[in-house]
C-alpha positions as CSV (number, residue, x, y, z in Angstrom):
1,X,8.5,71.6,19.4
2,X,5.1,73.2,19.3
3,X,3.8,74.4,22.2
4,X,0.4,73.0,23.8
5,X,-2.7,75.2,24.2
6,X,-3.5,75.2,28.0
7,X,-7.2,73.8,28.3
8,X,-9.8,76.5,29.5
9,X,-10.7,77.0,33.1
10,X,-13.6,74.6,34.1
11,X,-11.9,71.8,30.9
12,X,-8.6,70.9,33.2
13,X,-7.8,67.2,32.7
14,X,-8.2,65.5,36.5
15,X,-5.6,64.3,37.6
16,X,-4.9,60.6,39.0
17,X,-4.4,61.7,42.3
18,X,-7.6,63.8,42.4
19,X,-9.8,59.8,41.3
20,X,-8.3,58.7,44.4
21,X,-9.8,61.2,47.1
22,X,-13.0,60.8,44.8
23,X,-12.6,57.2,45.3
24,X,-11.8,57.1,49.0
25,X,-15.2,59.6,49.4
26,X,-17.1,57.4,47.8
27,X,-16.8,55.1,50.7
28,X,-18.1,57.3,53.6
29,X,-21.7,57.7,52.3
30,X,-22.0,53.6,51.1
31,X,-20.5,52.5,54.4
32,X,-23.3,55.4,56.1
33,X,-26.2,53.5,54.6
34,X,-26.2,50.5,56.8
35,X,-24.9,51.9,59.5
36,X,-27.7,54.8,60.1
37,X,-30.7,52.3,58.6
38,X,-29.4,49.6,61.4
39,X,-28.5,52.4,64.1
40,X,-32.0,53.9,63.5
41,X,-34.0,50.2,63.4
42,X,-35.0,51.1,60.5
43,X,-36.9,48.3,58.2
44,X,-37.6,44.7,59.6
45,X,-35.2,42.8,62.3
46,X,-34.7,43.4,65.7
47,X,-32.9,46.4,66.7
48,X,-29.4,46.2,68.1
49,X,-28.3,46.0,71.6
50,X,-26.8,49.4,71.5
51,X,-26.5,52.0,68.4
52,X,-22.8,51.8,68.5
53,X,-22.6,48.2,67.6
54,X,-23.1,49.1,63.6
55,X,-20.4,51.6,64.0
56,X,-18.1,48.7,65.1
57,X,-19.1,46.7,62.9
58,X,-18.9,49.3,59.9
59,X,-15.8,51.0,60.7
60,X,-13.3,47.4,60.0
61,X,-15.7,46.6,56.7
62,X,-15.4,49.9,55.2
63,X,-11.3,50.3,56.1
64,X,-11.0,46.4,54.5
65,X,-12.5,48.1,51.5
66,X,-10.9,50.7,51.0
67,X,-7.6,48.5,51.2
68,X,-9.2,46.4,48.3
69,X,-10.2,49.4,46.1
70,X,-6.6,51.1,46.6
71,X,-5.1,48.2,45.5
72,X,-7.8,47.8,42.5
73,X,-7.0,51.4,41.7
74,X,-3.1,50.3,41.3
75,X,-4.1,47.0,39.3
76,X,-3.0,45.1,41.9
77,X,-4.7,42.9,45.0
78,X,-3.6,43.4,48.4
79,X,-1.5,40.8,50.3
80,X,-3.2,38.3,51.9
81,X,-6.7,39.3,50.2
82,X,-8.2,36.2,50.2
83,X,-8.0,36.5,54.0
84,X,-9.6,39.9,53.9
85,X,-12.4,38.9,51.2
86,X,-13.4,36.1,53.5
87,X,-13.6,39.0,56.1
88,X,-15.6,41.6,54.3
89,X,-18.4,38.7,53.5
90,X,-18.1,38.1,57.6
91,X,-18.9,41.4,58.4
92,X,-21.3,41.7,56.0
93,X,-23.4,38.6,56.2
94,X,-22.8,37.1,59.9
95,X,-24.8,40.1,61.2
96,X,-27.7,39.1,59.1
97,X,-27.4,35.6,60.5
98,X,-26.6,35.8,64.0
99,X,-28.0,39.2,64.7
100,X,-31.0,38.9,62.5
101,X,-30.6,42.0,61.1
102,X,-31.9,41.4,57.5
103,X,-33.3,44.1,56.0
104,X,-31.4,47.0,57.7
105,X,-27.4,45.8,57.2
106,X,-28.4,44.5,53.3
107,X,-26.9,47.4,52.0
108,X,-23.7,46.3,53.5
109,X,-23.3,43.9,50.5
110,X,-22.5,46.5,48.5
111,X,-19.3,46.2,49.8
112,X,-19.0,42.3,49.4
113,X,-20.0,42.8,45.7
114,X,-17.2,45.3,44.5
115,X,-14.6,43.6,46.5
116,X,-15.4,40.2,44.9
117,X,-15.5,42.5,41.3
118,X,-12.1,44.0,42.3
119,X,-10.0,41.0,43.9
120,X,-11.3,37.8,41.5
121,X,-11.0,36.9,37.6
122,X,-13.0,34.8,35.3
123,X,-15.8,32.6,35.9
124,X,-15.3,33.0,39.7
125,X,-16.2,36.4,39.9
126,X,-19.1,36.4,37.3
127,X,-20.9,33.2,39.6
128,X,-20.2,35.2,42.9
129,X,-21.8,38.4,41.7
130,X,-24.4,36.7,40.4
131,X,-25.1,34.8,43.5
132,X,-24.4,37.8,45.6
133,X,-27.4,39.8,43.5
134,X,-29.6,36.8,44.1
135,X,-29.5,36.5,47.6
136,X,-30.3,40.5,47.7
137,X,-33.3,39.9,45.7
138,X,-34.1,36.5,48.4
139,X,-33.5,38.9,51.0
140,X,-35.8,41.9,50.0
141,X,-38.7,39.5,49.0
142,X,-38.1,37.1,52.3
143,X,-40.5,40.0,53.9
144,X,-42.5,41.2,51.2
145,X,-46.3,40.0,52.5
146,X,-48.3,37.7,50.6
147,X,-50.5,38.9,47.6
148,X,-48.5,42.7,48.2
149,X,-48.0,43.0,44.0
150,X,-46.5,46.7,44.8
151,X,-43.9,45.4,47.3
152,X,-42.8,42.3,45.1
153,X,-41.7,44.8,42.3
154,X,-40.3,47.0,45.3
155,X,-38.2,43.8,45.8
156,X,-36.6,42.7,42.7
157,X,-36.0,46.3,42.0
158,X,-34.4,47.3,45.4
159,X,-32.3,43.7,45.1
160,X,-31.0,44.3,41.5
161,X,-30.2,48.1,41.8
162,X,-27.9,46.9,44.6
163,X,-25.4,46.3,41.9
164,X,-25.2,49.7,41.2
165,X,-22.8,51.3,44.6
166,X,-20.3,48.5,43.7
167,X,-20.3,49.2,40.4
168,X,-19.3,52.6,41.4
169,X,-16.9,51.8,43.5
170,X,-15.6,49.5,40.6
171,X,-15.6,52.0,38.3
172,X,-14.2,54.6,40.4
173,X,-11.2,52.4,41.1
174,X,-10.8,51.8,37.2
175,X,-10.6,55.8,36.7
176,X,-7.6,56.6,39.0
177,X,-5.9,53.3,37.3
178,X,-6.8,54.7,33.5
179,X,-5.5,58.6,35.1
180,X,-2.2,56.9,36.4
181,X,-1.9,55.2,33.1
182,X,-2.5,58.3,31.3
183,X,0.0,60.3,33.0
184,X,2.6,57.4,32.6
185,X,1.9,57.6,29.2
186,X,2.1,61.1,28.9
187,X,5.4,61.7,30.7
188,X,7.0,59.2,28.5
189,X,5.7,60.4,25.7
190,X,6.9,64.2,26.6
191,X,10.7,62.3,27.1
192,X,10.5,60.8,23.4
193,X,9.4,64.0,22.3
194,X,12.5,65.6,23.8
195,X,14.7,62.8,22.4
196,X,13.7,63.3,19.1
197,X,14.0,67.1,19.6
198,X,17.8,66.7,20.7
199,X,18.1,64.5,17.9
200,X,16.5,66.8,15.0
201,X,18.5,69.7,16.4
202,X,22.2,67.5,16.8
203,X,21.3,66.2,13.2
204,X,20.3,69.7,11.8
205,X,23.3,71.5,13.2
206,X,26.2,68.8,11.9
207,X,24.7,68.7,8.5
208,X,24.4,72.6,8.6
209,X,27.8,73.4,10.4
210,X,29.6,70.7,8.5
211,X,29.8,72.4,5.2
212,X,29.9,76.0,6.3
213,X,32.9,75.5,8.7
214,X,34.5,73.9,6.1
215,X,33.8,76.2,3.7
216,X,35.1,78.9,6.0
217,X,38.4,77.3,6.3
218,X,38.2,76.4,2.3
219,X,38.0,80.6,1.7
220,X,40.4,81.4,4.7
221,X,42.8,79.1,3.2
222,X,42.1,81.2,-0.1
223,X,42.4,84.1,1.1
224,X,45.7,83.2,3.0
225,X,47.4,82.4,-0.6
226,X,45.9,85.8,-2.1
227,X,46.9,87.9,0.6
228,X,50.6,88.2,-1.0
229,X,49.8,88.3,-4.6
230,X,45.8,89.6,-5.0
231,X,45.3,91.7,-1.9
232,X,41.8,92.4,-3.7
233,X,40.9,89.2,-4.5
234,X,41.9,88.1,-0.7
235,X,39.7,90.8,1.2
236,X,36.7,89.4,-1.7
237,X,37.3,86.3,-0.3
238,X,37.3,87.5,3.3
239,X,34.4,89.5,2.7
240,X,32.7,86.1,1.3
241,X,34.0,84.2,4.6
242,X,31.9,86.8,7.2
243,X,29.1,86.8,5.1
244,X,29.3,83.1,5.2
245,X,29.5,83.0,9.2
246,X,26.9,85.6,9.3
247,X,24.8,83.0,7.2
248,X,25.8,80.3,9.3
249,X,25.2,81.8,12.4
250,X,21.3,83.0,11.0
251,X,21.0,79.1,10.4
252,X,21.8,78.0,13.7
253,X,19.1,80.1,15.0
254,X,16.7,78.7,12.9
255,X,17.6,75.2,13.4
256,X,17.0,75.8,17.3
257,X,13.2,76.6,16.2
258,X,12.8,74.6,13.6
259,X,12.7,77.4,11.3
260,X,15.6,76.0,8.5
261,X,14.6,75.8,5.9
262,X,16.8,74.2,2.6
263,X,16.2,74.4,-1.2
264,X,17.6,72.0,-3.3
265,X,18.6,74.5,-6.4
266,X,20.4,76.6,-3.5
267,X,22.3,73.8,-2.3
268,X,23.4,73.0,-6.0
269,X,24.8,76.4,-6.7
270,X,26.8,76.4,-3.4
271,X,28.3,72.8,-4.0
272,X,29.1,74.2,-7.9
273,X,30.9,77.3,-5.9
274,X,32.8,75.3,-3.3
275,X,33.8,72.7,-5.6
276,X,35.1,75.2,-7.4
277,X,37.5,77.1,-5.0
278,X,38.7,73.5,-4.2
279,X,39.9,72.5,-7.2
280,X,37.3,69.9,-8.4
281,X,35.6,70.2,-11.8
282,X,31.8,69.5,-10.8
283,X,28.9,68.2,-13.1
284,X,25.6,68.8,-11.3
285,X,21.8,67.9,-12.9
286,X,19.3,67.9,-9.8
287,X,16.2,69.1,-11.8
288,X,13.3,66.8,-10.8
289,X,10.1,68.9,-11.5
290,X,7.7,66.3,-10.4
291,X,9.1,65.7,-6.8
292,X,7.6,66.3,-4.2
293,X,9.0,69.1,-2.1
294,X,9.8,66.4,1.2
295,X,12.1,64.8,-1.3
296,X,13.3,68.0,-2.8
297,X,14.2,69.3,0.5
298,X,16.0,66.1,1.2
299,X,18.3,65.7,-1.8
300,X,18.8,69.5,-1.2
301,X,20.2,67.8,2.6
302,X,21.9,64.9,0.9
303,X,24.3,67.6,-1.2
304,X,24.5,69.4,1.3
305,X,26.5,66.5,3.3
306,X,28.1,65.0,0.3
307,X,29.4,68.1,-0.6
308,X,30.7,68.3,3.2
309,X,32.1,64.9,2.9
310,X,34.0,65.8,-0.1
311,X,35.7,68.5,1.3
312,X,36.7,66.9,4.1
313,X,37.4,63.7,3.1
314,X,38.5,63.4,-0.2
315,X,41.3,64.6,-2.5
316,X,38.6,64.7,-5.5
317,X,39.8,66.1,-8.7
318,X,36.0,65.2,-10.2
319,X,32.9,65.1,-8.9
320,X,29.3,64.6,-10.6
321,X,25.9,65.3,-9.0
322,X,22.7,63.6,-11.1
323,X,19.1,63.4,-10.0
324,X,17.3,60.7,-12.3
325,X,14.2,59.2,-12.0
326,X,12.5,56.1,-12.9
327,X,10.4,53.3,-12.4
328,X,8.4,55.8,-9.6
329,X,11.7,56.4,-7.7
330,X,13.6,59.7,-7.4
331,X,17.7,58.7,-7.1
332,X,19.9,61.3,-5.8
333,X,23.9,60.0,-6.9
334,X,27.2,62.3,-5.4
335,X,30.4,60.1,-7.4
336,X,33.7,61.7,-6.5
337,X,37.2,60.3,-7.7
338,X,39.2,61.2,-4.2
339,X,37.9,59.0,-2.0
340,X,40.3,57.6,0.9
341,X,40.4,54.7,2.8
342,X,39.1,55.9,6.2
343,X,36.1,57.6,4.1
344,X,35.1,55.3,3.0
345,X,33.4,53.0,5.5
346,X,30.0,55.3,4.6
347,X,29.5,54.9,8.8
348,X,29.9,58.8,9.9
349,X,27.4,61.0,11.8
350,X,25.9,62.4,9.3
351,X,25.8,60.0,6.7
352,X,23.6,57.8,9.5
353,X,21.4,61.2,10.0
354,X,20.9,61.4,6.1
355,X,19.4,57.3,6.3
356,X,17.4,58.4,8.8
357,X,16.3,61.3,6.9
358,X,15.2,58.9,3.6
359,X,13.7,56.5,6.0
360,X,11.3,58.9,6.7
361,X,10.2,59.1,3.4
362,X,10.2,55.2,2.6
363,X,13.6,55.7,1.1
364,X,17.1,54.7,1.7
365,X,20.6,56.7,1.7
366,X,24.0,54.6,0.7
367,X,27.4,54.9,0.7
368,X,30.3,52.8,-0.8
369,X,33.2,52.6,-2.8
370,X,32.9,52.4,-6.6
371,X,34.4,49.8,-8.9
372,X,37.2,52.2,-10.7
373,X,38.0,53.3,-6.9
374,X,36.0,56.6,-6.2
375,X,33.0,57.1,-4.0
376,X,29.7,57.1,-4.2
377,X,26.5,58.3,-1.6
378,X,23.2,57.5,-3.5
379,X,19.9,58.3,-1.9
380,X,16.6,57.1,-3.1
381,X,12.9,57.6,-2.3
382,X,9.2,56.9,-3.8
383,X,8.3,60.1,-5.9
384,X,5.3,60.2,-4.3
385,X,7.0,60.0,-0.2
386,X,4.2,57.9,2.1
């Protein structure tokens, strides 16, 4: 796989867990507001009986909150929250009721507003926002003096930019869900990226170690039966069988980084040799000149296993290799005359990891018996792969 450029200092991708101390500090200074501006007497109303009475009354309504934008941030509503959204409105409008204080514990709705944007759905939340901004607006202009033009706009201004700390909160909230999301997605996207690793690399190595051990034990078998009579020709073939581990062994390593590369004309001179040594008379045509080098390199694959299979599992005496195409398809057709029985169910390893080769070219990849008996793996894709 190909690695991932780390991002440059100052760019680093924030993490869900860092949205959620963001979101829980975004409380402190909104919950501050009405607590100093009543605390203080600041702004019409009577003051309260002691300073520590908005701080009471501040501490439960920003804790309810916080329990509501947690649960928000997990897109999810807390147990019992209709209970606890009745309570944030208590604490946020029985104070203007009872204790009078109007203008100074206003700013407390913003915490009314998000949790009704956080804990309802549908038409429900859209009317209760909206009435919620509305009775701001009524509030700020309930003391605005008659024929004062300046503190009318001053108002409807104040009253409608009270939407905006919700919205915040809101928002907030809506980030560390989207970051916890995006890690989710990320983590299971890294594990299909492994899967399909493992299975590239499993595929790879059987299609690549099928036909080079058994061409090793093709030539050791040779050499074995020249030893007594050819001592040259055996040490050729020996000298044939390291240079073939050698090769195979370079392979592996390049399958492990995606490095292997096949070639389709290579493939057909080593399945003309092999064939060879083991007795069956080949015929082999693959030139295709016009295909694209995704299907050339896939073909070179599909020899490369049918080859494998013949060696393995057959006791071919003839074997023909063809590459035709027509009607915009490039056809790939292995026929051998040895097939057995338990070859011939076309439901091995890599026969299943050529199909899924083809399939990624819009092409599919066969195997079945013929009608005089033999065996035939055909493999076809678009000449022009999408």
């Amino acid at each position: 796989m190909r690695s991932q450029r780390p991002a440059p200092a100052g760019l680093a991708t924030p993490t869900a867990n860092q949205a959620r101390w963001l979101l829980i500090a975004i409380h402190l200074p909104m919950i501050a507001v009405p607590i100093c501006y009543t605390g203080l007497s600041a702004g019409a109303g009577p003051a309260p009986s002691h300073p520590a009475v908005p701080i009471l009354l501040g501490i439960p309504l920003v804790a309810l909150q916080l329990r509501h934008s947690l649960a928000a941030a997990r897109s999810a509503r807390p147990r019992g929250w209709p209970g606890t959204l009745l309570a944030v409105a208590a604490l946020t409008y029985l104070p203007m009721w009872l204790l009078g204080w109007w203008s100074p514990w206003l700013s407390a709705t913003w915490f009314a507003l998000a949790s009704v944007l956080m804990l309802l759905r549908g038409w429900p939340r859209i009317a209760l926002s909206v009435g919620i901004l509305v009775s701001d607006i009524a509030i700020q202009l309930a003391g605005v003096p008659p024929g004062s033009v300046w503190n009318l706009v001053y108002g409807v201004f104040y009253g409608a930019c009270s939407a905006v700390p919700p919205m915040i909160l809101y928002c907030a909230a809506r980030l560390v869900r989207v970051l916890t999301e995006l890690h989710a997605t990320r983590a299971e996207l890294a594990e299909l990226a492994v899967g399909r690793e493992r299975l590239r690399v499993s595929r790879d190595l059987h299609d690549l170690l099928g036909q080079s051990l058994s061409a090793v034990s093709l030539k050791g078998d040779l050499a074995l039966r020249l030893l007594a009579r050819d001592p040259r020709a055996a040490r050729a073939e020996v000298a044939e069988l390291t240079a073939l581990a050698r090769d195979t062994l370079h392979g592996m390593r390049a399958v492990t980084h995606d490095e292997h590369a096949v070639s389709l004309s290579v493939e057909a001179d080593g399945a003309v040799a092999l064939l060879a040594a083991a007795g069956v008379d080949t015929t082999i045509d693959v030139r295709l000149p016009g295909l694209a080098e995704p299907g050339q390199r896939l073909f070179a694959w599909a020899v490369r296993e049918g080859v494998t299979n013949i060696l393995r599992h057959s006791d071919a005496t003839r074997c023909s290799i063809t590459a035709t195409s027509r009607d915009g398809l490039a056809r790939l057709d292995i026929v051998n005359d040895g097939v057995r029985d338990a070859a011939a169910t076309g439901d091995g390893t890599g026969l299943r990891g050529l199909a899924a080769r083809a399939a990624a070219l819009s092409g599919t990849a066969t195997a079945q018996r013929t009608p005089d008996g033999g065996f035939r793996l055909a493999v076809e894709i678009p000449e022009e792969p999408t």
